[in-house]
C-alpha positions as CSV (number, residue, x, y, z in Angstrom):
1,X,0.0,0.0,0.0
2,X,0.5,3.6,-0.1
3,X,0.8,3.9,3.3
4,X,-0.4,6.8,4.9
5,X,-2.6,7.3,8.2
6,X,-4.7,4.5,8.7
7,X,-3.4,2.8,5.7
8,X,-4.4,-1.2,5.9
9,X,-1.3,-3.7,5.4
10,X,-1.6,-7.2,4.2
11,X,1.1,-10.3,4.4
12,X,2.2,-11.1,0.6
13,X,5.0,-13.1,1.2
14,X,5.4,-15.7,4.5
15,X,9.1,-16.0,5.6
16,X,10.2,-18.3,8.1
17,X,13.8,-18.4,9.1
18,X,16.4,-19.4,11.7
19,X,18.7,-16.0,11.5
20,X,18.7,-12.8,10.0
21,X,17.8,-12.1,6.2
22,X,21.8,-10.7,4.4
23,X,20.2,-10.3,0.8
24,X,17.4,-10.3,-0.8
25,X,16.4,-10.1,-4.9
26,X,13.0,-10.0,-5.7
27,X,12.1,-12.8,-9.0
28,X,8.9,-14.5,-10.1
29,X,8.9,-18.0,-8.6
30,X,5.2,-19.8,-9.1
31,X,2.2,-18.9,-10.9
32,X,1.4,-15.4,-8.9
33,X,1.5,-12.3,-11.1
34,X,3.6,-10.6,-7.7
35,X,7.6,-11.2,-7.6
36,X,8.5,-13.9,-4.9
37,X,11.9,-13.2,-3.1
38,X,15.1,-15.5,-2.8
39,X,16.8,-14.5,0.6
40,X,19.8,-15.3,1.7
41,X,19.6,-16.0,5.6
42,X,22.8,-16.7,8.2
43,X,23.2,-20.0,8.7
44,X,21.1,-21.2,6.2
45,X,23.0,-23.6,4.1
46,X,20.6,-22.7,0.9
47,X,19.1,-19.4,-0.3
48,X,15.3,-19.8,0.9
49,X,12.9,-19.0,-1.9
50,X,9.4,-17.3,-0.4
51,X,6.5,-17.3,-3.1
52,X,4.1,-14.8,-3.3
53,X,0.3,-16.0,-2.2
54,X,-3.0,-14.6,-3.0
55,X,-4.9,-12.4,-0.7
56,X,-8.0,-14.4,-1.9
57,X,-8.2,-17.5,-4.2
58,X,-11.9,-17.1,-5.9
59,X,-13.0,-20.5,-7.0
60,X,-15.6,-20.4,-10.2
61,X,-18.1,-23.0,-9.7
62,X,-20.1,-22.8,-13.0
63,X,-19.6,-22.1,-16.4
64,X,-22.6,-19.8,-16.8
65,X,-22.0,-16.0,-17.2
66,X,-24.5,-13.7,-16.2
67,X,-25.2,-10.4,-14.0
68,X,-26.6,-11.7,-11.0
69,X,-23.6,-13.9,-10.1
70,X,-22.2,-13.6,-6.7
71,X,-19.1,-14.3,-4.6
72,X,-19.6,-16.1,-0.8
73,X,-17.6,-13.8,1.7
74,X,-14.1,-15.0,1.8
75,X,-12.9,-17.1,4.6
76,X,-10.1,-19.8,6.0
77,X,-6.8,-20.1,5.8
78,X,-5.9,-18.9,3.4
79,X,-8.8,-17.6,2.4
80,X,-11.5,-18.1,-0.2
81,X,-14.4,-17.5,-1.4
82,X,-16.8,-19.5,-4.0
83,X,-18.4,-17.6,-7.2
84,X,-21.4,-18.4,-9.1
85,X,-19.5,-17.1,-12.0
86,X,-16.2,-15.7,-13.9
87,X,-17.4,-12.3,-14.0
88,X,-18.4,-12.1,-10.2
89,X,-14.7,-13.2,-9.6
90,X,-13.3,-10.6,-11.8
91,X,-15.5,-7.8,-10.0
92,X,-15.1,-9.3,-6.7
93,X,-11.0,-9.4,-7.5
94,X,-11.5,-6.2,-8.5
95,X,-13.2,-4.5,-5.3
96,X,-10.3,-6.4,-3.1
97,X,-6.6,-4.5,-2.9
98,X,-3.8,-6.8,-3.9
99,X,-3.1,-9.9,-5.5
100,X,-5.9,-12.3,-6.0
101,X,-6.3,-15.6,-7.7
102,X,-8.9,-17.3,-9.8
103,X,-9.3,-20.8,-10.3
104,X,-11.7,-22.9,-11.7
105,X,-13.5,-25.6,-10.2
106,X,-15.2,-26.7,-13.5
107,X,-14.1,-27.9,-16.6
108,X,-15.6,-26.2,-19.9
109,X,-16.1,-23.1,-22.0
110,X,-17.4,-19.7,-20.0
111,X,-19.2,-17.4,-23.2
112,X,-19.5,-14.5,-22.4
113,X,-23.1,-13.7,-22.9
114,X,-23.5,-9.7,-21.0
115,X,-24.0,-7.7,-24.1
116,X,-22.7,-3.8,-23.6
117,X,-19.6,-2.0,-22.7
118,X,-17.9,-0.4,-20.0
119,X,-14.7,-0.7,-18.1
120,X,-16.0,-2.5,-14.8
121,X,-16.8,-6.2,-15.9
122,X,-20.8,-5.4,-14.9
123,X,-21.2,-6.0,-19.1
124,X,-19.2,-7.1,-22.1
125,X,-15.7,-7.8,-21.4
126,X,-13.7,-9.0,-18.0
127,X,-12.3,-5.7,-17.1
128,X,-9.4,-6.6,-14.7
129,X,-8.7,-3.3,-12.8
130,X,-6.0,-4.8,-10.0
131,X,-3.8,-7.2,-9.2
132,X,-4.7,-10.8,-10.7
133,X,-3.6,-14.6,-11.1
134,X,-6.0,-16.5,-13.3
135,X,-5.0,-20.0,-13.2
136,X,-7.0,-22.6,-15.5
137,X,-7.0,-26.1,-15.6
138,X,-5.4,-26.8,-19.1
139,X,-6.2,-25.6,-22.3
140,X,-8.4,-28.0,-22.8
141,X,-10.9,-27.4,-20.1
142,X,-10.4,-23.9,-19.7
143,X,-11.9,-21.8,-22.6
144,X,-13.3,-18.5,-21.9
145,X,-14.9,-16.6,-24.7
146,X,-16.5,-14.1,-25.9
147,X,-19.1,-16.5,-28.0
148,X,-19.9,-19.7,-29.5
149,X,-17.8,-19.2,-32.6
150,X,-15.4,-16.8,-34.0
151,X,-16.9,-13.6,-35.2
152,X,-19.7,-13.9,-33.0
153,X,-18.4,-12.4,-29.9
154,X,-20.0,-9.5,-28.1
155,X,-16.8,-8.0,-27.2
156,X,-13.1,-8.7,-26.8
157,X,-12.9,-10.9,-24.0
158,X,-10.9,-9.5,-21.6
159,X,-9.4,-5.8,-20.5
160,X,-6.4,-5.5,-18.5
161,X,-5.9,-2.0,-16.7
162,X,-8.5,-0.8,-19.3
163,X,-7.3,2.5,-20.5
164,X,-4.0,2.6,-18.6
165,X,-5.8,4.6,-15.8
166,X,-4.5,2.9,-12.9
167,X,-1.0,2.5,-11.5
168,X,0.8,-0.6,-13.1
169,X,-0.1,-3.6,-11.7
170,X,1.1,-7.7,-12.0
171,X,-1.1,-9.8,-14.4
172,X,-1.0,-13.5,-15.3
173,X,-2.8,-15.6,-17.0
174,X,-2.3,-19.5,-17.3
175,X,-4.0,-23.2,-18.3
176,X,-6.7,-20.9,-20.3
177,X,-7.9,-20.9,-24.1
178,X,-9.0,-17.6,-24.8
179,X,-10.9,-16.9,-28.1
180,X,-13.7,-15.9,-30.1
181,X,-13.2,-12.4,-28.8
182,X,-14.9,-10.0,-31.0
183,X,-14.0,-6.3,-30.7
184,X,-16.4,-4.2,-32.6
185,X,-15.4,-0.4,-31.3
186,X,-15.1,1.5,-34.5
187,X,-14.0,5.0,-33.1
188,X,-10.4,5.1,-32.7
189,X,-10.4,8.2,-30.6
190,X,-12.2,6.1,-27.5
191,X,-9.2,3.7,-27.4
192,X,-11.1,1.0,-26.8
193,X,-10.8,-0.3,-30.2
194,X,-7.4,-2.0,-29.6
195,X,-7.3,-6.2,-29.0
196,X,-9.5,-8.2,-29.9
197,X,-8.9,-10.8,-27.5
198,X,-7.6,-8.9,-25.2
199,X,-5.6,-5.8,-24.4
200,X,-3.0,-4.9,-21.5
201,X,-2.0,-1.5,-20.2
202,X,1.3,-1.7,-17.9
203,X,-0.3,1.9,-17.0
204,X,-0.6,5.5,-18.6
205,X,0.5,6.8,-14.6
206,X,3.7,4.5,-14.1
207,X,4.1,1.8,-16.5
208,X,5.0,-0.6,-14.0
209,X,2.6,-2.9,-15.2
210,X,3.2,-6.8,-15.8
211,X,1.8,-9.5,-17.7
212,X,2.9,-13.2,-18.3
213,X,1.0,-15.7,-20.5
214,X,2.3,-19.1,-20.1
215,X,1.0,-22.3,-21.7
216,X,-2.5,-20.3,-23.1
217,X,-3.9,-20.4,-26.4
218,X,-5.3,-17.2,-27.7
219,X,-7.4,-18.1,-30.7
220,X,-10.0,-16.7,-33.8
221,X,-10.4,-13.2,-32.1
222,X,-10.6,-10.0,-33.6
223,X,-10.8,-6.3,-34.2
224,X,-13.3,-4.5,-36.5
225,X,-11.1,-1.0,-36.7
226,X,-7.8,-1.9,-34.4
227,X,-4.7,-3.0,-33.9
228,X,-3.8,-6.2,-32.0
229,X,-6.2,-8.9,-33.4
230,X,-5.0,-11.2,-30.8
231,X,-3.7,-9.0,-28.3
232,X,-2.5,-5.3,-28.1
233,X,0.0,-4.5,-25.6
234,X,0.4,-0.9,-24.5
235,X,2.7,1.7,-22.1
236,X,5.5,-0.5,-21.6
237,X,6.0,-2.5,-18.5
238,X,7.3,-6.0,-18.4
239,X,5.7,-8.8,-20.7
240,X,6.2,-12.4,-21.0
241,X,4.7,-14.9,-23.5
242,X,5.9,-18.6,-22.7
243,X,4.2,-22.1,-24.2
244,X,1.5,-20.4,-26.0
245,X,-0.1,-20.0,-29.5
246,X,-1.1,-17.2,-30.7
247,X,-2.9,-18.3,-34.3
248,X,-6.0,-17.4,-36.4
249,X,-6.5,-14.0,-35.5
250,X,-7.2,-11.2,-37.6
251,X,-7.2,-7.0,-37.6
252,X,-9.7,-5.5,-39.8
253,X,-10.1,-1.5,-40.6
254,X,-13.9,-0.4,-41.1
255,X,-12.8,2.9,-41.4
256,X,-10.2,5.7,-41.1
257,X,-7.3,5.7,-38.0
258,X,-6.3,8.3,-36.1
259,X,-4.2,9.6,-38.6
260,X,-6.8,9.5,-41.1
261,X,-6.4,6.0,-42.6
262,X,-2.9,7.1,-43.9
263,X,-1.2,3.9,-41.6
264,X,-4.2,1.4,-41.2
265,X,-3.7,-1.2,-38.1
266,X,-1.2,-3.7,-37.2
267,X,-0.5,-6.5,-35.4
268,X,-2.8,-9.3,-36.5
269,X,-1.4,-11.4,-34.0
270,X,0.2,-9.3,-31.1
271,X,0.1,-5.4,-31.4
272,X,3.1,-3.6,-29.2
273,X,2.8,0.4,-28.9
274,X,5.6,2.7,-28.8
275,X,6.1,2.5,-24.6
276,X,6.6,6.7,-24.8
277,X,8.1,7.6,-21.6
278,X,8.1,3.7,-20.0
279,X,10.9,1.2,-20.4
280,X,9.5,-2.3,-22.0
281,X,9.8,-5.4,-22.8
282,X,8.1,-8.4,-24.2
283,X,9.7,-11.9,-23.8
284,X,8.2,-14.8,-26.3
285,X,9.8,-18.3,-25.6
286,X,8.8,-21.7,-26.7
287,X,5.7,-20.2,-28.4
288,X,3.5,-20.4,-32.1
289,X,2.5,-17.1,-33.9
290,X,0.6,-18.5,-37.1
291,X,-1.7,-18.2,-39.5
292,X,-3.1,-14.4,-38.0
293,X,-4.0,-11.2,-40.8
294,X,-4.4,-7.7,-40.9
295,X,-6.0,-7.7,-44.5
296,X,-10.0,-8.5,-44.2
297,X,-11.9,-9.1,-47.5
298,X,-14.4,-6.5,-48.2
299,X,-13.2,-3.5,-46.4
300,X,-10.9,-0.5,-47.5
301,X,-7.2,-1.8,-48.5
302,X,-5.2,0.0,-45.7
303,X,-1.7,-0.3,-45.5
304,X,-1.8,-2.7,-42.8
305,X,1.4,-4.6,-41.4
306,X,2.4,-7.0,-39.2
307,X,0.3,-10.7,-40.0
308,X,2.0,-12.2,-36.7
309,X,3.7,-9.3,-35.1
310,X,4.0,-5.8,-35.4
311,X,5.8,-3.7,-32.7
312,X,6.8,0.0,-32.7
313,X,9.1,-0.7,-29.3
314,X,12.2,-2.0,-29.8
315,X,12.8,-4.2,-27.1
316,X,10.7,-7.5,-28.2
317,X,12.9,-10.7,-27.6
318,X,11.7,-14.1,-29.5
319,X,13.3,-17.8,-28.3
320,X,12.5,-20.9,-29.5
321,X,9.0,-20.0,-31.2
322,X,7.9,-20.1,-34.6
323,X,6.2,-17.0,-36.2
């Protein structure tokens, strides 16, 4: 936190040790979007390795999606709490400070089925607004979309830090299949035209930001006038892509950019903005970028670039993946 007067502080991190701690570096150890720590501790004959851990672990219990969903007040040790459904654990994460988890206690496809848009997960997309782990069970039995088939989504599917309005904060997703994401914004100027399956701000105030994708398939989604058919990354911070395909996603253009329609949109795949002021970088390793396109039949021949990916920060890194 903040802190401040009556600020409220919350364990992250459990330490338990026979001596006093002589270094610490802060490094991502499990799952958790939050950095674990690896201490070194006199008289410890190894460096002890403390993982973060949610502040609550919301278990989804259904596969249906809907309004009226709710969450059971959190409780045990650690605690938890039980949701009727994937969008009452995205707005309960939401309302609670810190890092929280999801996890699914069903296996299936969630559609998304909430038409209308706004940037608090009441309707439309999952807008994600703090701190979040969402942890699915394969990417086989954890498919989250936006409808039953590509193109008929009612929105993009997810929203990280929508807008970049709030201070950076850790994202990661894993075990999911995300697709079918349909984003059909046509006004540039709102922004929210940007990803179809998703899109991630590392923040407008900070970019400190972070986002790791590891063994996820993000699939068939796509914009209507954006960039980033798959996913549009923007303001820097620190992204990692690991064990994951990225294929069949597509950017269309309905109409004229910011600029006019002079440079179309990019990225049919992954879209990475210029990070302005914010260091960035995206890590890819041990991933498939394939068959995605930023030229749709039937609407105005842009100049559009980028099929797989198409970044305007330099510091993108690609191992071991195919593109």
């Amino acid at each position: 936190p903040d802190g401040g007067a009556g600020a409220q502080f919350r364990a992250t991190h459990r330490l338990s040790s026979g001596g006093p701690i002589m270094a610490a570096v802060a490094t991502r150890l499990n799952v958790m979007g939050s950095l674990g720590i690896v201490a070194l501790v006199r008289d410890e004959a190894a460096p002890v390795a403390v993982s973060a851990v949610p502040g609550v672990t919301f278990h989804v219990t259904t596969l249906g999606d809907s309004q009226t969903g709710a969450c059971s007040a959190a409780s045990g040790s650690p605690l938890s709490s039980n949701c009727t459904t994937l969008r009452a654990a995205v707005i309960a994460a939401n309302s609670n400070p810190g890092q929280d988890a999801i996890v699914f206690d069903v296996n299936g496809a969630i559609t998304l089925s909430v038409p209308g848009q706004d940037d608090t997960a009441q309707a439309g997309d999952l807008d994600v607004t703090d701190a979040l782990t969402i942890i699915g069970n394969g990417t086989a039995s954890t498919i989250i979309q936006a409808g039953p088939s590509a193109g008929s989504g009612i929105d993009k599917v997810f929203s990280f830090n929508p807008m970049g309005l709030q201070p950076g904060f850790a994202v990661s997703i894993s075990g999911l299949t995300i697709q079918f994401g349909t984003n059909t914004v046509t006004d540039p100027s709102t922004g929210g035209n940007e990803g179809g399956a998703f899109d991630f701000d590392a923040s407008s105030v900070d970019g400190a930001g972070s986002l790791s994708v590891s063994t996820c398939n993000i699939l068939q989604s796509s914009t209507l006038n954006g960039d980033g058919g798959g996913l549009a990354l923007f303001d820097g911070g620190t992204v990692t892509i690991t064990s994951s395909a990225i294929s069949g996603n597509r950017v269309g253009m309905n109409g004229p950019d910011v600029f006019g329609g002079a440079y179309g949109f990019d990225g049919g795949g992954i879209f990475v903005n210029n990070p302005g002021v914010f260091p960035g970088s995206v890590t890819i390793t041990g991933s498939v970028i394939s068959n995605n396109s930023v030229v749709t039949p039937g609407q105005i021949p842009p100049l559009q670039l980028g099929g797989g990916i198409y970044s305007l920060m330099p510091g993108v890194s690609i191992h071991g993946s195919t593109v």
